[in-house]
C-alpha positions in Angstrom: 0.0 0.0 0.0 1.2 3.2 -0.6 1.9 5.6 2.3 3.6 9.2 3.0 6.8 7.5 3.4 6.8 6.3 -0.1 5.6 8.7 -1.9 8.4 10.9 -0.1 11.5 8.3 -1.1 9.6 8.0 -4.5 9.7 11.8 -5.3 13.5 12.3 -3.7 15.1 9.4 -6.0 13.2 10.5 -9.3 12.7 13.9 -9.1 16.1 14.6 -7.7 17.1 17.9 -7.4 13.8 19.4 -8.7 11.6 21.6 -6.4 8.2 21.0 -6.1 5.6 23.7 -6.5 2.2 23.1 -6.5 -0.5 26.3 -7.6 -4.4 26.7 -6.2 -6.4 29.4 -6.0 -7.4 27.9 -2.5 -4.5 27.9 0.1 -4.2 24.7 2.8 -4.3 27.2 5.7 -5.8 30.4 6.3 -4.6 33.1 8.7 -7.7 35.3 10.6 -8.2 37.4 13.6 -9.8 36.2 16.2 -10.5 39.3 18.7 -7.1 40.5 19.6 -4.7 36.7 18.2 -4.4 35.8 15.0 -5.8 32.1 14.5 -4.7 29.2 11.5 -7.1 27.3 9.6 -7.7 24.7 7.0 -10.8 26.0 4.6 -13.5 23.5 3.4 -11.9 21.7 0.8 -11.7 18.7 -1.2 -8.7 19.7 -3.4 -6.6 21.1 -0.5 -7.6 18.5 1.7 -6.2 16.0 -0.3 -2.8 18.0 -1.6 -1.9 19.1 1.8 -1.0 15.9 2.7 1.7 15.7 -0.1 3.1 18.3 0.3 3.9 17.7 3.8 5.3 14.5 2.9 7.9 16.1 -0.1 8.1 19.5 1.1 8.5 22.2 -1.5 6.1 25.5 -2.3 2.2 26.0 -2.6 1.0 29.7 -4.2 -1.8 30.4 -3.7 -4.2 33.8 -3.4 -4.4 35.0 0.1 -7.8 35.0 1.1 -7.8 35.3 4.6 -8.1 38.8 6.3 -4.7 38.2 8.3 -2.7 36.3 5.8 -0.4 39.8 5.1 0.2 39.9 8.9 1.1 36.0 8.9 4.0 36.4 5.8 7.6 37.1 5.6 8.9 40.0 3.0 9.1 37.2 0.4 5.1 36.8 1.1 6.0 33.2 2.7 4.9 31.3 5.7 6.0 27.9 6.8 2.8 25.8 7.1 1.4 23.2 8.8 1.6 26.0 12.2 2.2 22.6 14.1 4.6 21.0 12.4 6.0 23.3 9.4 7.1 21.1 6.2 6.3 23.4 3.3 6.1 26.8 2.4 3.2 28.7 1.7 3.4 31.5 -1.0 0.9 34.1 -1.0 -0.6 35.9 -4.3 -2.5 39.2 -3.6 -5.5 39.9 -5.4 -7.6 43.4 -5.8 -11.2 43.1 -5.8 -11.9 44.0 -8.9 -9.4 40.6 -9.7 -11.0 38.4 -7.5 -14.4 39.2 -8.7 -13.2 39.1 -12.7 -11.5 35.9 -12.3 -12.5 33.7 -9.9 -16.3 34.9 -9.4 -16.5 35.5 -13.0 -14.7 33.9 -15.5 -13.8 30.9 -14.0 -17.4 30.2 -11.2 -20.3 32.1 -13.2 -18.5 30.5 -16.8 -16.0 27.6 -16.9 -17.6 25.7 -13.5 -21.1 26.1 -15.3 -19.9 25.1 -19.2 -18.5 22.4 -17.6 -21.1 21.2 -15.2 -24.0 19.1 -16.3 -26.4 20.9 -14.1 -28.4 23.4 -16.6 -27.1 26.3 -15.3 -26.5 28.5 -18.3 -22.8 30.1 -18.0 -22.1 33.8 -18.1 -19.0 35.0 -20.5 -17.7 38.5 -20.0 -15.2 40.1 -21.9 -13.8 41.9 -19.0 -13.9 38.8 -16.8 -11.6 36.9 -19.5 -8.9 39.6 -19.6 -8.2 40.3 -15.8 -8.6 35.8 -15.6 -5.3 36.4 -18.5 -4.1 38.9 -15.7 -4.3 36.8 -12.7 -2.8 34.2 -14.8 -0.3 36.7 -15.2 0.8 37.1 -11.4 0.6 33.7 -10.6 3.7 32.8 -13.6 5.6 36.1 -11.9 4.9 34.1 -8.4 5.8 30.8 -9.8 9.0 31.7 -11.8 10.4 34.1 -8.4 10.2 30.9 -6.6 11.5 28.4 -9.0 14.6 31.3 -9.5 15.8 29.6 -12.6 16.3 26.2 -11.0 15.0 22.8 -11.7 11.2 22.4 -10.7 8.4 20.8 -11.1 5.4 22.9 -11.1 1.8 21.1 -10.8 -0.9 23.8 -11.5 -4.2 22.7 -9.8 -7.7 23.0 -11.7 -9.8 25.6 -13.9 -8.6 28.7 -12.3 -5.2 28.6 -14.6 -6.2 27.5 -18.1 -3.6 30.3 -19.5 -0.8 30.0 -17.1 0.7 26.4 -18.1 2.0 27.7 -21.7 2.9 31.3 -20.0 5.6 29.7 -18.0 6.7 27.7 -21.1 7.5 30.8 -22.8 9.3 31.9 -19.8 11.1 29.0 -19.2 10.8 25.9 -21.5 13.3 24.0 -19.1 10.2 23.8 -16.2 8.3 20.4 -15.9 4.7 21.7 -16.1 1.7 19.2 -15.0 -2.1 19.9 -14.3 -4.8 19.1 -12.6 -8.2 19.5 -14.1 -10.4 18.7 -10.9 -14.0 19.0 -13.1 -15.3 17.4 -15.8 -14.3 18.5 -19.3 -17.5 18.2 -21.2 -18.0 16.8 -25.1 -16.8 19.2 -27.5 -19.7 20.1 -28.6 -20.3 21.9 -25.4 -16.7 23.7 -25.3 -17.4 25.4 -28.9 -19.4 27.7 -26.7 -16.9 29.0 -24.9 -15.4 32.3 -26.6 -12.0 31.9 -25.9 -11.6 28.6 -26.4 -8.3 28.2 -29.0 -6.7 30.7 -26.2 -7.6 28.5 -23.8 -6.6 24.6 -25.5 -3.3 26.8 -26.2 -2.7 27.9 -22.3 -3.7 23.6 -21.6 -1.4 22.5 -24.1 1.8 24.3 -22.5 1.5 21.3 -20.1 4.1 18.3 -20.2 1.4 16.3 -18.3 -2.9 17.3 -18.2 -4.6 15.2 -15.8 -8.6 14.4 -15.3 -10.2 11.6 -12.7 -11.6 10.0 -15.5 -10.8 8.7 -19.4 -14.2 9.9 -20.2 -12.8 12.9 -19.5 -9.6 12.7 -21.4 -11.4 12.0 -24.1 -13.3 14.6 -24.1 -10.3 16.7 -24.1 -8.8 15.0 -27.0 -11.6 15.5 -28.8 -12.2 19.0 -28.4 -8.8 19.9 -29.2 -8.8 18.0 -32.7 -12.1 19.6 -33.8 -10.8 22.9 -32.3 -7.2 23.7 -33.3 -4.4 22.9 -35.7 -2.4 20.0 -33.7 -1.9 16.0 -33.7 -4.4 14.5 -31.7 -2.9 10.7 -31.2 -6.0 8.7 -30.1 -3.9 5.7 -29.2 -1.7 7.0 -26.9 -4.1 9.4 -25.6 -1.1 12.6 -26.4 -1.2 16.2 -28.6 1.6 17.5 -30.0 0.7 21.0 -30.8 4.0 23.9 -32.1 6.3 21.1 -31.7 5.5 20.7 -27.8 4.4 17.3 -26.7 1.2 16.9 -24.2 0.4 13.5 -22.4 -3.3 13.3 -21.5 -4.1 10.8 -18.5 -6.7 9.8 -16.2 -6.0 9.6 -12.0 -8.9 9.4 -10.1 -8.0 11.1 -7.0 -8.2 10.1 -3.2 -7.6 11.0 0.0 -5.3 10.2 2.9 -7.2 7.1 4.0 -4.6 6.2 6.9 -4.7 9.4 8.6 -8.9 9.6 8.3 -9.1 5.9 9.8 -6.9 6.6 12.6 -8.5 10.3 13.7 -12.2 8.8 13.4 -10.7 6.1 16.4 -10.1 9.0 18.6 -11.6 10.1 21.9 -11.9 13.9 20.4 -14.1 12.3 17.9 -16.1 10.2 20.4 -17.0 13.1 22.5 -17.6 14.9 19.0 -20.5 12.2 18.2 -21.8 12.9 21.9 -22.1 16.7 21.6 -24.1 15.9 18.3 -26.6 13.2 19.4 -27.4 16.1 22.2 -27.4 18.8 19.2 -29.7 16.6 16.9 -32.1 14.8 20.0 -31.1 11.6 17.9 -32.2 9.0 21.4 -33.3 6.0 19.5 -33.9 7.9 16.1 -32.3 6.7 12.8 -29.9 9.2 11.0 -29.6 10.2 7.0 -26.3 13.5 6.8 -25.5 15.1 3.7 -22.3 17.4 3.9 -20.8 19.6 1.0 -20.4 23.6 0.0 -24.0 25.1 -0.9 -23.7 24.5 -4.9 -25.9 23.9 -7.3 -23.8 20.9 -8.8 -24.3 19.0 -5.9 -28.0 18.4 -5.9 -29.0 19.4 -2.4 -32.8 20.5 -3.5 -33.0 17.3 -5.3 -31.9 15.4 -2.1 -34.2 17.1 0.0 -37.5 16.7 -2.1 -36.3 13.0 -1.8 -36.5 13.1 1.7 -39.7 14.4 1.0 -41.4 11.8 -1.2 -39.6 9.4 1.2 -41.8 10.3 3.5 -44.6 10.7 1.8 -44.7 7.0 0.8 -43.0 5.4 3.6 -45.8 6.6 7.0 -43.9 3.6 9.5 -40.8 6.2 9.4 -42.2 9.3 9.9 -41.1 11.1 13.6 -38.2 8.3 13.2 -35.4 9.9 10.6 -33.9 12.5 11.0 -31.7 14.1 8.1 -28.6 16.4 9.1 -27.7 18.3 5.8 -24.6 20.7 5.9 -24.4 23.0 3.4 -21.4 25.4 3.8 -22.0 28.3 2.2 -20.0 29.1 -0.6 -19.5 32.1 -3.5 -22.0 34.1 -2.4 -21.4 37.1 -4.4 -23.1 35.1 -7.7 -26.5 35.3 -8.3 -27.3 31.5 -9.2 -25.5 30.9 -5.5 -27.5 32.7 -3.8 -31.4 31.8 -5.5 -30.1 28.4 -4.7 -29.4 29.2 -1.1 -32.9 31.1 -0.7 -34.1 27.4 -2.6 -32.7 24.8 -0.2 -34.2 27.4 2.9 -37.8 27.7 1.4 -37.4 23.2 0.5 -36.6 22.8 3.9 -39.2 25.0 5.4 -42.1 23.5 3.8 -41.0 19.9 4.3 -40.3 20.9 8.1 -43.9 22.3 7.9 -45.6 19.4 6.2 -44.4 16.8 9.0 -43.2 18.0 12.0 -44.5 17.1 15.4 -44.0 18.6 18.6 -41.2 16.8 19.3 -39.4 16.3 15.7 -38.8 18.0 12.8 -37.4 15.1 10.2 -34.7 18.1 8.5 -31.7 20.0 10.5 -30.2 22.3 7.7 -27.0 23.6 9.3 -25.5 26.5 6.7 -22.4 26.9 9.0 -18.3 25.6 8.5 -17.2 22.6 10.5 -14.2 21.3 11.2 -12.6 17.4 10.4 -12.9 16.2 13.7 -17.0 17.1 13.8 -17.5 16.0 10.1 -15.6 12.6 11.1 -18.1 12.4 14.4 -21.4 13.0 12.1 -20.3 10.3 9.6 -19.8 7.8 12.4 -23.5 8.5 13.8 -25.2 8.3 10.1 -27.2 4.9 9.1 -26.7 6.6 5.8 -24.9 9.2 3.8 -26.4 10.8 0.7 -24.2 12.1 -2.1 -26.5 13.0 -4.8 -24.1 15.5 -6.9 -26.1 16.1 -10.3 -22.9 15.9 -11.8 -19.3 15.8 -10.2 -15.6 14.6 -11.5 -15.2 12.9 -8.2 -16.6 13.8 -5.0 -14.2 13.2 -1.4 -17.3 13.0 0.7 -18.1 9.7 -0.2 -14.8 8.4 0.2 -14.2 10.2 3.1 -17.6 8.8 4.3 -16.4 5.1 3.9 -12.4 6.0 5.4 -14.9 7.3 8.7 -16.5 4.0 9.3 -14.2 2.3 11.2 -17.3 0.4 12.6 -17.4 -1.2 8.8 -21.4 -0.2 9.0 -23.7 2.6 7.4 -24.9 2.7 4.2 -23.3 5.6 1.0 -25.8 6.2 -1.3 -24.5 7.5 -4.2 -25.2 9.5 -7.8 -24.6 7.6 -10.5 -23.1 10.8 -12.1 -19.8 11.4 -9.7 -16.5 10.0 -10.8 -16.5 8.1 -7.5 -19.1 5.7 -8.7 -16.5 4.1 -11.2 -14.4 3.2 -7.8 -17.6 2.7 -5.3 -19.5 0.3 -6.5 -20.8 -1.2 -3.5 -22.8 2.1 -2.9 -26.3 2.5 -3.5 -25.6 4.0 -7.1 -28.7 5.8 -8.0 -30.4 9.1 -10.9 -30.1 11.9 -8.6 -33.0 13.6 -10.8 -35.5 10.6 -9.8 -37.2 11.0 -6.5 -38.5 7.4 -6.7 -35.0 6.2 -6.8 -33.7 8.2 -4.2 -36.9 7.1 -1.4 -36.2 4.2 -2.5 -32.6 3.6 -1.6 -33.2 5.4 1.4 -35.3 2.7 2.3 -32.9 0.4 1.2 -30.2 1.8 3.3 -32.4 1.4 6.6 -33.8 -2.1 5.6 -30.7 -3.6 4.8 -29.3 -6.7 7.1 -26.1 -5.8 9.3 -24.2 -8.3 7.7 -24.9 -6.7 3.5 -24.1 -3.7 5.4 -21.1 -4.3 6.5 -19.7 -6.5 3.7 -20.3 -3.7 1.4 -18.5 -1.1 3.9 -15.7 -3.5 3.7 -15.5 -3.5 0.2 -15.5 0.3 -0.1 -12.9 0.9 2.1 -10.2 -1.6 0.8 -11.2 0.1 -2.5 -10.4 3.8 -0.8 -7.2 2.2 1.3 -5.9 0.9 -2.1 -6.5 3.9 -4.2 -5.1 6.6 -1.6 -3.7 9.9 -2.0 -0.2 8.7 -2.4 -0.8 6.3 -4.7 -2.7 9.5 -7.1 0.0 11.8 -6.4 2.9 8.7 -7.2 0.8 7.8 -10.4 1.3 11.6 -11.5 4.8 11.6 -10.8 5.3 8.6 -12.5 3.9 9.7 -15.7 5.3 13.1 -15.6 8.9 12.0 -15.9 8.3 8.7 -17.9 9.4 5.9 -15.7 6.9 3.0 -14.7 4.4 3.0 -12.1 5.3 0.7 -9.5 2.0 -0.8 -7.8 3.2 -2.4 -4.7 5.6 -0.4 -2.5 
């Protein structure tokens, strides 16, 4: 299996002398005052939440745009802090952004147009002009930030997700000598779909500066492959999934990514976590009453209305359960300066309302909507609790909920029910897999999921999480390494 340890004598005896810098818009920690101290913590996220992790293990640099409102206090002159706080292995490079950036590229261009285009959700995308030049600008800063830090020496540099379409070929053209890999964390939609978007030879061009473009799925490379030969003038090789495009080779590949299953498995078996699941059992009333969780960022991607008119119809059809479930649905809130973000927000609050309404008793209501960050140890606690978990993402590349759902249950019980539309149901398949869009299917898994024998239960738990344990973070991030720099992927280590 792979662990930290590998990955780390992996990376030192291939990569040699080259630095490793890895590029988000989100950073791993965040630095904020707290009254009169200044506090560190991690943000809600997937992507960070499974990088962090590597870079602790290799060391090396992660830029990223500051975002917290003491993150200028928290930095050296070279805008760097050593991070974890606790145990510093890596550096943390901030980028500053304006306003008037922020909103341009990462509200507009890249959340109110490329999340959208690339979504399956039918949410029509917005594309602004003036949004794709200051995303070129951002772009812009981040290669000054990158090639500061890299200082003309050998690196590696793995850009991470939609945010930095553009800034693989600028650092090309700065320095051809740098090993440039990405991370495409969405879906990349048929081509037909992409011709929409108005920049899109710009874009393939700013892609195609990349040694190495990864996606969690070969759906998804194809998709890519395709787009590019209807789109531009370059050699598309089907067979070996790779562009060359001015001479410069690209290596499309698929690598589903994971999380760090080791370190989930042994923090759910921790007495913080068991005095975590007390606090919520008092927080929900739970006694003897059975318990459904959803947990993800308010977004309309992730089907949250859907799941909740579910719960709905559930009940609606299933009387002996009424004033017995209860469902614990985190939504964290999340860009709340777009307008699609925030009808959906004022949607979930009405959906909950009236289903609240429609069946509560004196002493139960069958929905707590809790719009509100938590950290690891109380999502770990909640997942414990759950007889089920539902991830019903209308579409997704992967989803970490659902695997970190399965690392939680050291217990080997409780039930995932899962869309059929996320790239973790490729891996998953012992889930519940069901049509988000289908109410019927939904009630009915959720019956499923509290009908089921101990013993299905638990053999399908068991099967998830070898599947999760196998296919961890290190083994993702050693699988990118390996096909960066051409040498073969060993699978036991």
């Amino acid at each position: 299996m792979w662990t930290k340890k590998a990955l780390h004598n992996l990376i030192e005896e291939k990569l040699q002398n080259h630095q490793l810098i890895v590029v988000a818009n989100r950073e791993p920690y965040i630095h904020r005052f707290a009254g009169d101290q200044v506090e560190c913590i991690k943000p809600a996220s997937g992507m960070t939440t499974a990088l962090d992790p590597i870079l602790q293990a290799c060391g090396g640099t992660w830029v990223a745009h500051g975002s917290g409102n003491a993150d200028r206090h928290s930095v050296d002159t070279k805008n760097q802090v050593r991070v974890p706080p606790e145990n510093p292995s890596y550096t943390l490079r901030r980028v500053w952004l304006t306003k008037k950036q922020e909103q341009g590229y990462y509200y507009g261009l890249a959340n109110e147009g490329l999340w959208p285009l690339c979504h399956v959700a039918f949410t029509r995308p917005t594309f602004n002009p003036a949004d794709w030049e200051i995303y070129r600008e951002v772009n812009q800063l981040f290669a000054k930030a990158v090639l500061e830090d890299a200082n003309d020496k050998p690196a590696f540099v793995f850009i991470q997700d939609y945010h930095f379409a553009l800034l693989p070929r600028m650092l090309k053209m700065a320095n051809p000598n740098l090993i440039v890999a990405q991370f495409w964390h969405i879906p990349w939609p048929n081509r037909e779909i992409m011709r929409v978007f108005p920049w899109g030879e710009e874009m393939l061009d700013g892609l195609l500066g990349n040694d190495l473009l990864g996606f969690h799925l070969r759906h998804h490379c194809q998709n890519f492959l395709d787009t590019v030969d209807r789109a531009i003038e370059a050699k598309v090789d089907q067979e070996n999934s790779q562009i060359t495009c001015g001479g410069k080779l690209t290596v499309v590949r698929p690598f589903p990514i994971s999380i760090d299953y080791d370190a989930h498995v042994e923090l759910a078996q921790t007495a913080k976590v068991e005095n975590e699941m007390a606090r919520w059992r008092l927080r929900i009333g739970l006694k003897d009453k059975l318990l459904g969780i959803g947990i993800e960022r308010l977004d309309y991607t992730k089907g949250i209305p859907e799941r909740l008119r579910a719960i709905d119809y559930f009940l609606e059809h299933n009387a002996e359960y009424r004033e017995r479930l209860v469902f614990v649905q985190i939504a964290v809130p999340s860009r709340a300066h777009i307008p699609q973000y925030q009808r959906l927000d004022e949607e979930v609050d009405r959906i909950t309302e009236q289903i609240n309404w429609k069946w509560s008793t004196d002493d139960w209501r069958p929905i707590l909507l809790l719009k509100e960050h938590h950290n690891q140890i109380e999502m770990i606690a909640l997942h414990r609790l759950a007889n089920f978990c539902i991830v019903s993402s209308l579409h997704d590349g992967m989803n970490l909920v659902a695997k970190e759902h399965v690392a939680s249950r050291c217990d080997e019980d409780g039930v995932l029910i899962l869309s059929q539309f996320t790239g973790t149901a490729r891996e998953l398949t012992d889930a519940l897999l069901v049509n988000p869009y289908s109410m019927e299917a939904m009630a009915d898994a959720i019956r499923l999921a509290l009908e089921l024998p101990e013993s299905e239960r638990c053999k399908r738990m068991q099967k998830m999480r070898a599947a999760v344990a196998n296919n961890n973070i290190y083994r993702w991030a050693g699988k990118v390494f390996s096909a960066l720099v051409r040498f073969d992927f060993p699978e036991d280590v």
